[in-house]
C-alpha positions as a LaTeX table, in Angstrom:
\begin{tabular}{lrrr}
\hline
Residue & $x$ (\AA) & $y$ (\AA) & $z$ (\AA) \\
\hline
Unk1 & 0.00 & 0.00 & 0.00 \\
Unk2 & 1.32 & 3.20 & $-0.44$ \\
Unk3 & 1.94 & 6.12 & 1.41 \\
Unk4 & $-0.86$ & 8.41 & $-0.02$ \\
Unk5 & $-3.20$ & 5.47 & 0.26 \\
Unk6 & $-2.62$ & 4.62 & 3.45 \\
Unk7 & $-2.96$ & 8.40 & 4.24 \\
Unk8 & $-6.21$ & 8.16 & 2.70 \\
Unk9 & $-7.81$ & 5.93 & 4.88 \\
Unk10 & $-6.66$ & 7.52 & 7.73 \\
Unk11 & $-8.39$ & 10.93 & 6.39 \\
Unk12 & $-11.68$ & 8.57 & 5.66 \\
Unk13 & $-11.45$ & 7.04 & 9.04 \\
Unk14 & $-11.11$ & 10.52 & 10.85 \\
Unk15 & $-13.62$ & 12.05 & 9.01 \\
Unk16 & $-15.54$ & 9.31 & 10.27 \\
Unk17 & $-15.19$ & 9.52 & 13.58 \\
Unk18 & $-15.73$ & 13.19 & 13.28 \\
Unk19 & $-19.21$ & 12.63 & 12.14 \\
Unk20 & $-19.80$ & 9.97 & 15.12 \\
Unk21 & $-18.69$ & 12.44 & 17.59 \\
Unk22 & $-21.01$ & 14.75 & 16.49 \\
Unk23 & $-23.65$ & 12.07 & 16.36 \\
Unk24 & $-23.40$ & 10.94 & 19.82 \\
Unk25 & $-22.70$ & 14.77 & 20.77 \\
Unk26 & $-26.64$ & 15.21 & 20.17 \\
Unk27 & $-27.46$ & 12.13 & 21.27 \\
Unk28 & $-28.93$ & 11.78 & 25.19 \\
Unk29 & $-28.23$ & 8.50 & 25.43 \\
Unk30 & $-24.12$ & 8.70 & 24.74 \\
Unk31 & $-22.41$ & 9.90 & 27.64 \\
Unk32 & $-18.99$ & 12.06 & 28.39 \\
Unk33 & $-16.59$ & 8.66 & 28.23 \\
Unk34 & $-18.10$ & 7.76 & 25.27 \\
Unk35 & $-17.19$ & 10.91 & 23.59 \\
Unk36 & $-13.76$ & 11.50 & 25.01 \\
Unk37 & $-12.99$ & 8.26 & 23.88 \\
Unk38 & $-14.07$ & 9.00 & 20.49 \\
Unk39 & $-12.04$ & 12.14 & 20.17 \\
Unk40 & $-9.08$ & 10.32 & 21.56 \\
Unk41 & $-9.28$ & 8.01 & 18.75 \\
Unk42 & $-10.14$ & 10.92 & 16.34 \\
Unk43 & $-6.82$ & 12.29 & 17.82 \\
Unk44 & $-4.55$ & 9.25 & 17.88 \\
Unk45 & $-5.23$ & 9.01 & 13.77 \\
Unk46 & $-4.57$ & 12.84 & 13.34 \\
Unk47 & $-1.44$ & 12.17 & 15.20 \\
Unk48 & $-0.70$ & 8.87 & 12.73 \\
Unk49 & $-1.55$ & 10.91 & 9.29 \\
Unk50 & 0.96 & 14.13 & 10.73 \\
Unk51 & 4.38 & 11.71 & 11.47 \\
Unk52 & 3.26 & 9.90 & 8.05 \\
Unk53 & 2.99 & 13.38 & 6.31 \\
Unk54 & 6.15 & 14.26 & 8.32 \\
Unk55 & 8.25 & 11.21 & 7.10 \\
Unk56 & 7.50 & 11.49 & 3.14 \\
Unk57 & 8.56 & 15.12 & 3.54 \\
Unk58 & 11.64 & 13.42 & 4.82 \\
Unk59 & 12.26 & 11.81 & 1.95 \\
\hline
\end{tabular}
């Protein structure tokens, strides 16, 4: 797979998450764990997609 690819999904996956943390934002049922842990994933794969974007710059 290549870089940009893989970069790709990670964008798709974020953008994902984005929309589920707005989801359960307006949801009653979700509560404040649920969401943190949401953004903390949202936040690991930003992390993940800047050192990729960090390493092909590298190169």
């Amino acid at each position: 797979m290549s870089l940009q690819t893989h970069l790709s999904q990670l964008a798709r996956k974020h953008e994902a998450l984005e929309r589920e943390i707005q989801d359960a934002i307006h949801r009653p049922s979700s509560s404040d764990q649920q969401i943190a842990e949401l953004k903390r994933r949202k936040l690991l794969l930003k992390d993940e997609m800047n050192r990729l974007q960090g390493q092909s710059t590298l190169h």
